[in-house]
C-alpha positions, 0 to 999 in steps of 0.5 A: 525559557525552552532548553534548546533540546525540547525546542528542537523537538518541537519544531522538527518532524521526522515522517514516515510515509507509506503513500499507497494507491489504496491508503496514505499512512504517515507515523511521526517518530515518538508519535507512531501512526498520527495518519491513515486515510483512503489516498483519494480526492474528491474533484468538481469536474465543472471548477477542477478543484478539489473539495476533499481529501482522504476519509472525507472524500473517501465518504462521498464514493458512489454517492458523490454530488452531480458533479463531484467525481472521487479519484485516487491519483495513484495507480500502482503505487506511483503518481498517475496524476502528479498535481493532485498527488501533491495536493493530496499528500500536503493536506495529509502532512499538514494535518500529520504535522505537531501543533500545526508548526511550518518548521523544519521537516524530514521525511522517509517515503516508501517507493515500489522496488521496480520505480523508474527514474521519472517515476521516482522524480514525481514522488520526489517532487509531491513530497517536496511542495509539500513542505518537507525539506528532506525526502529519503526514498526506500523501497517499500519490500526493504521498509515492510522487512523492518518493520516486521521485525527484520533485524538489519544486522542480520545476516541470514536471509529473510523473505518478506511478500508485502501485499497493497492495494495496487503493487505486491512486492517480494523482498529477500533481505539479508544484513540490511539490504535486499539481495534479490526482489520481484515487484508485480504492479497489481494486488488486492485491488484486483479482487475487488474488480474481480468480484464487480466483474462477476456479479454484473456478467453472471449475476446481472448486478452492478455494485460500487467500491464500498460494497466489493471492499466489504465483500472482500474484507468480511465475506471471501475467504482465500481458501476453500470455505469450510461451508460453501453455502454461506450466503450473504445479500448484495445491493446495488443496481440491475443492470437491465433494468435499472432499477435498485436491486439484490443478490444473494451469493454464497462464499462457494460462488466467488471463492474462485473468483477470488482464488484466481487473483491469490494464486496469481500472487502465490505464482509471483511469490514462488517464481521468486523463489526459485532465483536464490542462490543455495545458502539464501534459499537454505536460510528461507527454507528454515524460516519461510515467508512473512506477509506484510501490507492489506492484502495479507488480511485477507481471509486464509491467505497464509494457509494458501500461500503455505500449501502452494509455497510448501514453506512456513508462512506468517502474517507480521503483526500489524501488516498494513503497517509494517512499513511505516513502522520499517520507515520510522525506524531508520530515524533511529539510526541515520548510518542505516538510512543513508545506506538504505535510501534510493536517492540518485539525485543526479539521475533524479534531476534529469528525469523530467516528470511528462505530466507536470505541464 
């Protein structure tokens, strides 16, 4: 027979999930990462269903079938579209879940600092048809801070730049709790627009997600190439003609391109800065910046921020998943969680969610 202890184990899941615009991460405490998967489905536009999720959709992506469209239903780090969030995130934690059980489930969520109420209800509400019985929501700079290794008892400052897809969000966290945060909604997802943008007006080309995410991830650099003549050559469609084409660009070329959306995250970092009160700042000065989240692994992209910031600045280990292991942390100390979690359920009921009809 099952000592009730283990039986309890098997049948409760504590979650942690980091629902990004650009990736879904789930980790289950004494599992780790069990999820990580494009946050995009695949919809017929004739029916309205949906006939993939994640990595499988996320596949199909500018070679989707006649009627077959790819979307990502979010934007910014919050629910753009709030049935196919929902659908999206209960196929993900169905598949997160231990030996497929439908039992008890608590989950901790990461949300952007600058979330409003309505926003905050719907990623509430996804979570919660989803099949969790219990949501915490934490704010995604505070969750970054932990899992990068932020001591919550701690009581000098730290300053953590956690870098998404769609959102990039500065946190200074002292003892646990953040003292001053600044949230931008745009991220490493510009990059990719940008260099699309520049290959179809200068280049006459025009080329889908997968060729400007491998561009951004492999090829641009954040900082000024040692050798701007290294060329690499891009396929996709003539925009005059046609027809199937190529292009070779040098790392020279869309160094600027890429450059103009790091510094505008540079800007927001430094601009952040500047609003510390003296002994915070004193504490930041001493130990500089920790970049958390993709964006971080981009190519010299702590190099640049430490020229433009004149701070000390490094990359967490494991960026893009320094917040769902901030998350699966609180799990440990349920003092810590209660504190840390935004979850204002009277103002939360009250904000109705506009696109749930």
């Amino acid at each position: 027979m099952l000592k009730i202890s283990s039986l309890k184990k098997f049948v409760t899941d504590q979650m942690a999930i980091d629902l990004g615009t650009a990736s879904t991460i789930i980790a289950v405490k004494e599992r780790g990462v069990v999820l990580d998967e494009p946050s995009v489905v695949a919809v017929n536009e004739i029916t309205e269903e949906i006939v993939a999720v994640g990595q499988e959709a996320a596949d199909m992506t500018g070679r989707e079938g006649r009627d077959i469209t790819v979307k990502a239903p979010l934007i910014g780090g919050v629910v753009a579209d709030f049935e196919r969030t929902k659908k999206m995130l209960a196929h993900f934690v169905k598949k997160a879940r231990s030996g497929g059980s439908n039992l008890s489930l608590s989950a901790v969520m990461s949300m952007p600092s600058d979330v409003t109420h309505v926003e905050q209800r719907a990623l509430l509400n996804a979570a919660e048809e989803a099949g969790i019985g219990k949501v915490f929501m934490m704010e995604e700079g505070l969750a970054a801070a932990f899992g990068a290794g932020v001591l919550a008892t701690d009581k000098r400052a730290s300053a953590i730049v956690d870098i998404g897809a769609g959102t990039t969000s500065v946190a200074v966290i002292a003892k646990g709790t953040i003292v001053h945060s600044a949230s931008e909604r745009f991220g490493s997802n510009e990059i990719n627009d940008m260099l699309a943008t520049h290959l179809r007006r200068h280049r006459g080309l025009q080329v889908g997600e997968e060729t400007t995410e491998l561009l951004k991830t492999t090829f641009v650099s954040s900082f000024l190439p040692d050798d701007i003549s290294r060329a690499i050559d891009v396929r996709g469609r003539d925009v005059q003609t046609g027809s199937p084409s190529a292009v070779e660009i040098t790392t020279g070329e869309v160094y600027p391109v890429v450059e103009a959306v790091v510094r505008r995250i540079a800007a927001l970092v430094k601009d952040t800065l500047t609003e510390l009160r003296p002994e915070v700042a004193a504490d930041i000065y001493d130990r500089g910046v920790i970049l958390t989240g993709g964006g971080a692994l981009l190519e010299g992209l702590d190099q640049y921020m430490r020229s433009y910031i004149n701070l000390a600045v490094s990359v967490a280990e494991e960026p893009r998943y320094a917040t769902v292991n901030g998350l699966v942390k609180m799990f440990d100390d349920p003092k810590l969680l209660e504190r840390v979690t935004r979850n204002e359920l009277g103002v939360l009921q009250n904000a109705e969610i506009p696109f749930e009809a």
